[in-house]
Every structure is written in structure tokens, then in C-alpha cells.
N, C-alpha and C positions, 0 to 999 in steps of 0.2 A: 440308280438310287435317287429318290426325290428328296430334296431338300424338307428339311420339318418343318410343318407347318407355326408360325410365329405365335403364342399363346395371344387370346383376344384384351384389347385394351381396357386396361381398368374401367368403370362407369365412374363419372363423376360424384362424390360423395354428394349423399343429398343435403341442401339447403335448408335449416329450421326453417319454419314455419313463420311468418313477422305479421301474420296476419289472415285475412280472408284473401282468394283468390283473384288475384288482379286487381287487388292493392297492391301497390310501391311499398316497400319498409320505409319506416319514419326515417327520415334523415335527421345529423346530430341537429342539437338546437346551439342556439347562443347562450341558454344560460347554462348549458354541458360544459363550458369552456371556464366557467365561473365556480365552481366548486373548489373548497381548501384544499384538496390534493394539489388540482391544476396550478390554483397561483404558487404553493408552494416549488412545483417543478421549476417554473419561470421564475420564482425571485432567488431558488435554494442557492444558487452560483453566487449572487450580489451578499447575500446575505453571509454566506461563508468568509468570500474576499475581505467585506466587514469586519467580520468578528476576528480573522488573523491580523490586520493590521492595528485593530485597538488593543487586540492580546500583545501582538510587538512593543507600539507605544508604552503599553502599561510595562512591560517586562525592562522595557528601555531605562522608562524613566525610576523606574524600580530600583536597578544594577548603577545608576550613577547619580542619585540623589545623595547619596553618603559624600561624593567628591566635588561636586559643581553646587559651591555656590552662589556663584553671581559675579557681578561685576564688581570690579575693586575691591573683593570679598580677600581678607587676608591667607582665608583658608583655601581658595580655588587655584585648582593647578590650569585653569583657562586660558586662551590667550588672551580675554581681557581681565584674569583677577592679577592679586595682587599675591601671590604665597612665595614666588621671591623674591621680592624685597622683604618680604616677613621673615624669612629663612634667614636672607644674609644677614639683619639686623639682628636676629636670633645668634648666630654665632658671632656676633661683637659683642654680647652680652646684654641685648634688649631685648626685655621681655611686650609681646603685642599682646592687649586685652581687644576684646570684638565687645563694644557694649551699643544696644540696638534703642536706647530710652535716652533721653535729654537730661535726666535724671540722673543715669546713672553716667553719663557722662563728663557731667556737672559736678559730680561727688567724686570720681574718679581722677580730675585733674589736680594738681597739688607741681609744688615748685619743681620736684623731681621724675615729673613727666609732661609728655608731648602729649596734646591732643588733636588728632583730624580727623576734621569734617569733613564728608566724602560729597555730600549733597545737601550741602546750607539751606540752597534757595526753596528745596522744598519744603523746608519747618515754619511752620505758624509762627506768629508775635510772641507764644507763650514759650516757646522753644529757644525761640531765637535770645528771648530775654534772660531763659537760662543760662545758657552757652556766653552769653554774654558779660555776664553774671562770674563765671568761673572766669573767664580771659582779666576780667580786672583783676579778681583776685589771688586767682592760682599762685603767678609766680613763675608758672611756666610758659612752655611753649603751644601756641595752638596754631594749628596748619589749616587753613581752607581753601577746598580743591575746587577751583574755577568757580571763584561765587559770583553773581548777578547783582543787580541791583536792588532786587529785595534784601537778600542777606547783607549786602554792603551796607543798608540805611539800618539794623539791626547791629553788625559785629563791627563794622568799620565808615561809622559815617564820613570821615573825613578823604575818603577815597570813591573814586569814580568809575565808571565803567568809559571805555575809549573804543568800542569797536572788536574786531576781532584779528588777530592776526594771523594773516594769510598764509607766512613762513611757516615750515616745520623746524628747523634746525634753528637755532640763534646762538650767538656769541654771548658772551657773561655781560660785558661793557660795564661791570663796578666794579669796586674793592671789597665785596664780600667774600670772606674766604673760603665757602665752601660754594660758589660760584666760579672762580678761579681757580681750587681745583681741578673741579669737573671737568672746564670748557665747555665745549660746544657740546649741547643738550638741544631735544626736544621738548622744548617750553613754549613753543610757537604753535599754528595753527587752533589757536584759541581764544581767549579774553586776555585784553589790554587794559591796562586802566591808568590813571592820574590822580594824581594829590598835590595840594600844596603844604599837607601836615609835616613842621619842620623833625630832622635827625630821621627821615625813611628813606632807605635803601633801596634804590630802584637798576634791578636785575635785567639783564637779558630783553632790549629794547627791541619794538619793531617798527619800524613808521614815527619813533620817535616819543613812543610808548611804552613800559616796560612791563613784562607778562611776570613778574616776579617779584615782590615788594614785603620789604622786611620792616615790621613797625614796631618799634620798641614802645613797651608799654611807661604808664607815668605816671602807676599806682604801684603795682606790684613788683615789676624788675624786669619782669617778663618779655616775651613780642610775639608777635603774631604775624605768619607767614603767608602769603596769597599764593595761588598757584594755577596760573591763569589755564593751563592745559594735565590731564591727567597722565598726559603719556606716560612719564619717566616711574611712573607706580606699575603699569601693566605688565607684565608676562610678555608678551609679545615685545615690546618694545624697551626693556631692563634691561639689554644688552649692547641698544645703541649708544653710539659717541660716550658722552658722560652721565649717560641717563643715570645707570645706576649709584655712581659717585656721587651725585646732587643730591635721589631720594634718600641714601645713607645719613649723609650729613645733617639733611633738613630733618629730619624722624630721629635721627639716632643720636641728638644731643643730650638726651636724658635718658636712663635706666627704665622708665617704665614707657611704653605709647600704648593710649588709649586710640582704638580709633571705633568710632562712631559709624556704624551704618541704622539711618533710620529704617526702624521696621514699619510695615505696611500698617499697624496701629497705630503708629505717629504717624500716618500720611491721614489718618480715618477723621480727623477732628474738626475736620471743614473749613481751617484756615490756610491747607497749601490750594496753589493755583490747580485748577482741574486739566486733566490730563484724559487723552482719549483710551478707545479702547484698545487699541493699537501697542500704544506706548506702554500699558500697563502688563502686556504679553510676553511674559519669559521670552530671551533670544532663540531660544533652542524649538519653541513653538512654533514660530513664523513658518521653520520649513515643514513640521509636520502637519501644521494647520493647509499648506502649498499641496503637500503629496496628498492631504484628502480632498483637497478641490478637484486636484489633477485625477483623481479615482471616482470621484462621483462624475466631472463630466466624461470620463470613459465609460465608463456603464451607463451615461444618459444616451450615450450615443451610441452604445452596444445595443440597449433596449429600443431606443425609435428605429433601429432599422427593422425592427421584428413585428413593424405597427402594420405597414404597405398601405396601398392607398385606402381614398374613403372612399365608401359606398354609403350610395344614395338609400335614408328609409323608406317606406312606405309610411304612412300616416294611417292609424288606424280609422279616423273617421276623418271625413272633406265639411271643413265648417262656413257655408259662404261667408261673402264680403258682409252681407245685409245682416246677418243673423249677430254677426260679432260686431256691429254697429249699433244694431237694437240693445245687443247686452250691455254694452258701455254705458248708452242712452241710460237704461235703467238705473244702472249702477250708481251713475252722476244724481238721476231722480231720487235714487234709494238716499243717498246723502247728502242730499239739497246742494251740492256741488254745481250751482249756476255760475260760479266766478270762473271756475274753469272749463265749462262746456261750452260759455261764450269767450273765451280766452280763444279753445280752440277751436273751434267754427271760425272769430275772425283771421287768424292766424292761415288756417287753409286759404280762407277768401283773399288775404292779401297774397301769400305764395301763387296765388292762380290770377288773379289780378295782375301781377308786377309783371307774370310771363307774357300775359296780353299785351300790358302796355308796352312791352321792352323794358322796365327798370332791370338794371342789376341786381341779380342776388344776393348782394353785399347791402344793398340798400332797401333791402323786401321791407323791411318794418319799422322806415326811417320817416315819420307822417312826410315831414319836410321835403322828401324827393317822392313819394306814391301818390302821393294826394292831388299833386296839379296835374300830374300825370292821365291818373284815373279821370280828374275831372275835365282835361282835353275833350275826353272821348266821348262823353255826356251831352244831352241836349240842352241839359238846366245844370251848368258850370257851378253856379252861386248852390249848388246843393253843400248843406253842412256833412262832408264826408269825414271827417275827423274826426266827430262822438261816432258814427257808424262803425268804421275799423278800428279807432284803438280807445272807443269811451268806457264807460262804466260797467262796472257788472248790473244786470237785467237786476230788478226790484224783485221779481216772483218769474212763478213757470210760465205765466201768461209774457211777460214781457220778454222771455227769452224766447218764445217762438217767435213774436216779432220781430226779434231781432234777427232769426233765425231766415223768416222768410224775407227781408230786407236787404239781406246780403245776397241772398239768390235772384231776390229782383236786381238790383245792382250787379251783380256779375252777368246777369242773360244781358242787360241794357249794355255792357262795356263786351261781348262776343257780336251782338248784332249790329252795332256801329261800324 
């Protein structure tokens, strides 16, 4: 029995047609590569990653805008707000107002409440004068948290700025009593300051400077507290040593505390100090603003590698040297531009000149070092070469060719020397 014969091999399907016979098919082009489909395919990836991560951010900041708000904020449960000491002060029977105006700050003080300042130094003269305004009169208490030396010449002239101090922890060192309760507190690592205004209480010293200073008023009855560091208000830090005991006392001597955060339209009026762009960016932005650097040069560097090298063009048309010197030529004739066609004429003549003589090309167009130079090489030394290479612009087109052919006498006389 013979094996069966193995059925014959398929023919190759035939090939359309791309053309006349013994033509090549077109190959693709470069601008095939160029159509909205194509860039779509190559950007659709960047563009998606995009679009999830600003959908994130938005949803983020979405979900916890009701709870964050800010620093020293009595309402944020952050590590740097303030909500409790707000709380605890709250179950001693102190009620916290959030008022964001100088105005209403001002109007809000009265002998049976506290008022703090979160950030003095940033209110204008018209602010500062308000605030200042209520501290004589109120009757009460006003607390300012680490003021400077602008706020100090506005709320408390008689006091100074000393420096900073370096410690975190410090010891009470007076007889104030709600100093000596607390003990040792974080009042340090901040602003120090000095007075000689007699009856102030000077708190928790450091270097011989105290971060703490109680000034009895000499109108109203009142005083007013400095508070050279914010710690003992923060979230994060309300639980060290007597932090919390100190900010109780200081806030919670009167039934009502106003506390003051200026809003961004009291910063708008052109009299606080300017601040960059940096510093004006919510905390919580820095690392989102970080994850989209870090995302854009990932994908800068995803995409250059999909670049490979360069290739050389062809030029569609070979322009010579003379053709593209004649059109300049023109161009200078078309706009009587003689100050610059003998600008640059002598400018080549000198660059070719200085090679001759040896000058350095530090010194190509310094009259001072080419001129004696050049004129070494001369037969007639006493020639005036100083109006030749760096004189005047030519009168007319007549006088620029002279000048024209002058330099190229001069430069064949300095090659054949």
C-alpha cells in the first residue's frame, strides 16, 4: 500500500494591486504619523493618568473641606489647628467666636471676654489701629500669638523684639499664677522680647529674655498677653508638659474668646508685607503640587524614550554661499541699511585680521590691541587704520563700496606680508 499522496500547497493569496507593474508600493510618509487618531493613541495613556489624578485631588479635597481648616483654626482637628484647646475651653464653660474682620473683632471685645490674635504682623496700620483701639478699651483680655515688630509698634509699643529663642521647653521663672501652674511648657523656640514698661510680668525666660509677657492695661483694667511661640495652641503639641494647662488659663479667664483669624480679604488691602507664592499655598498642596511634578517628569521620560535618534534631512533645495550673500546684499540695499552692512564687513575683516596677526580672540575688536598689530605688518605703519575698522557708518552706497574694497585691500596687503 502506497502512502497518499500529501494534498498540494496552498498558492499564496494574491497581492492588490499598489500600482503599475514594477512599481514599489508607496511607503508610509511622515505626515501618516501625524493624523488625530495617531496622536491620540500616543498621548491617550498621559492623558487618562491626568484626568484620574485631578479627579482624585478634586474628590479629596471635596471629602475634607468641611473638616480642615487651617492652621490655628479652632475648628481643625489637624495636627497644626487648634479644636483642642477649643473643646477643653468649651467644657470649662467658654464659649470660642471665629471672627475673620478687624471689625468684627473689635466690636466683639468687651470686659468679659478674651481676644486672640493668631497673626498681628500681618494687618495693615488700619487694623492694627482697630485692635488697638478695643485693647484700650475693652477691659478685657487680648492675647497676641508671636507678634513682630510691626505688630509690636501698632499693639504694644513699649515692648521689643529680642531675638529668637532657640529652647523648646522652658521653665515659668515668675509669679504668675497660671505660669506656675502649668510648669514647664513649650513657649520657647520662638520670639523673645524686652520692655522696660513698669508692673509686666515677664514669663518663661530664655537667654535672659522672656517668651511670655503679661501687660496690664492703664485705661481699661484689662492686659494683654504676648505669646512669643504658637505651640501650646496646636493639636499636636496640647498634650506636652503644661502646654495645655497654660493655653486654658491664658484664653479661659473670661466666659466669652473671640479669636481672630484674618481672612485673605484683610491680607488684600496692600498694607501687609508681600508674601511669595510659596507661602500663600495651603499645606496640604505642597505634596500634591510634588506628586504632579513627580508625574509629569515620569511621563517626560516615558515619552523621550519613544523619540530614538535623529535623522539627518535632506534639504529640499542646495542654496549656495554667493546666492545667500547677494540676497542679504539686497536686502540691506532694499533698506538703506549701510550702518550695518559696514558694521559687518568690518567685523568679518577684523575676526580675519586678528587670526593673521595672532591677536586673541578675546581682543578681536579692542582698536587698542589690533590696530598696532595689523599695522606691524604694513609697509605704511602711519596708515590711519582706526576710521578703517571701527569708523563711521559710509555717507551713501558709493561710499560703502569703498569702504568695501579697502578692507580687502587691507587684508590681501596683511596675507602677503
Amino acid at each position: 500500500m502506497t502512502a497518499p499522496t500529501p494534498p498540494p500547497a496552498a498558492a499564496p493569496a494574491p497581492t492588490p494591486a499598489t500600482g503599475t507593474p514594477g512599481t514599489p508600493a508607496p511607503g508610509p510618509t511622515a505626515a501618516a504619523g501625524a493624523t488625530p487618531a495617531a496622536v491620540w493613541r500616543r498621548a491617550r495613556g498621559f492623558l487618562i493618568a491626568l484626568a484620574i489624578l485631578l479627579t482624585a485631588a478634586i474628590a479629596l479635597a471635596a471629602l475634607s473641606s468641611g473638616t480642615h481648616h487651617g492652621r490655628l483654626d479652632p475648628r481643625s482637628p489637624d495636627r497644626e489647628g487648634s479644636r483642642a484647646v477649643a473643646e477643653l475651653l468649651r467644657a470649662r464653660g467658654v464659649t470660642t467666636r471665629v471672627v475673620t474682620t478687624a471689625e468684627e473683632a473689635a466690636a466683639a471685645a468687651g470686659p468679659g471676654s478674651t481676644l486672640l490674635v493668631t497673626d498681628p504682623d500681618l494687618l495693615g496700620d488700619h487694623r492694627l489701629r482697630a485692635i488697638r483701639s478695643a485693647v484700650d478699651l475693652s477691659g478685657g483680655r487680648t492675647v497676641l500669638l508671636t507678634p513682630g515688630a510691626t505688630a509690636l509698634a501698632g499693639l504694644a509699643p513699649a515692648v521689643h523684639t529680642a531675638g529668637r529663642a532657640h529652647e523648646r521647653t522652658l521653665i515659668p521663672g515668675c509669679a504668675l499664677t497660671a505660669a506656675a501652674t502649668a510648669g514647664r511648657a513649650d513657649t520657647g523656640d520662638g520670639r523673645r522680647y524686652s520692655t522696660t514698661a513698669p508692673g509686666v510680668t515677664a514669663c518663661y525666660p530664655s537667654g535672659g529674655h522672656p517668651t511670655v509677657l503679661v501687660l496690664p492695661s492703664t485705661t481699661s483694667g484689662g492686659d494683654t498677653v504676648l505669646l512669643g511661640s504658637e505651640r501650646i495652641l496646636l493639636n499636636e503639641d496640647l498634650a506636652r508638659e503644661g502646654n495645655a494647662s497654660l493655653a486654658l488659663q491664658l484664653l479661659g479667664t473670661r466666659p466669652d474668646l473671640v479669636w481672630y483669624l484674618p481672612s485673605v480679604a484683610e491680607l488684600q488691602d496692600g498694607e501687609t508685607e508681600e508674601k511669595s507664592f510659596l507661602e500663600l499655598v495651603p499645606a496640604g498642596w505642597h505634596w500634591a503640587l510634588l506628586q504632579l511634578f513627580f508625574a509629569a517628569a515620569v511621563a517626560a521620560v516615558w515619552r523621550a524614550r519613544r523619540l530614538g535618534p535623529l535623522v539627518t534631512e535632506r534639504l529640499p533645495v542646495a542654496v549656495r554661499a554667493s546666492e545667500a550673500t547677494e540676497g542679504r546684499a539686497r536686502l540691506y540695499r532694499k533698506t538703506a541699511a549701510r550702518d550695518r552692512a559696514a558694521t559687518v564687513l568690518r567685523a568679518a575683516t577684523r575676526e580675519r585680521l586678528a587670526a593673521l596677526v595672532g591677536v586673541p580672540s578675546a581682543h578681536t575688536h579692542d582698536p587698542a590691541v589690533l590696530v598696532p598689530a595689523v599695522a606691524a605688518r604694513l609697509a605704511d605703519p602711519g596708515r590711519d587704520l582706526t576710521a578703517l575698522l571701527f569708523g563711521t557708518a559710509p555717507a551713501g552706497d558709493a561710499a560703502l563700496v569703498v569702504l568695501a574694497d579697502h578692507l580687502d585691500a587691507l587684508e590681501r596687503e596683511v596675507r602677503t606680508s
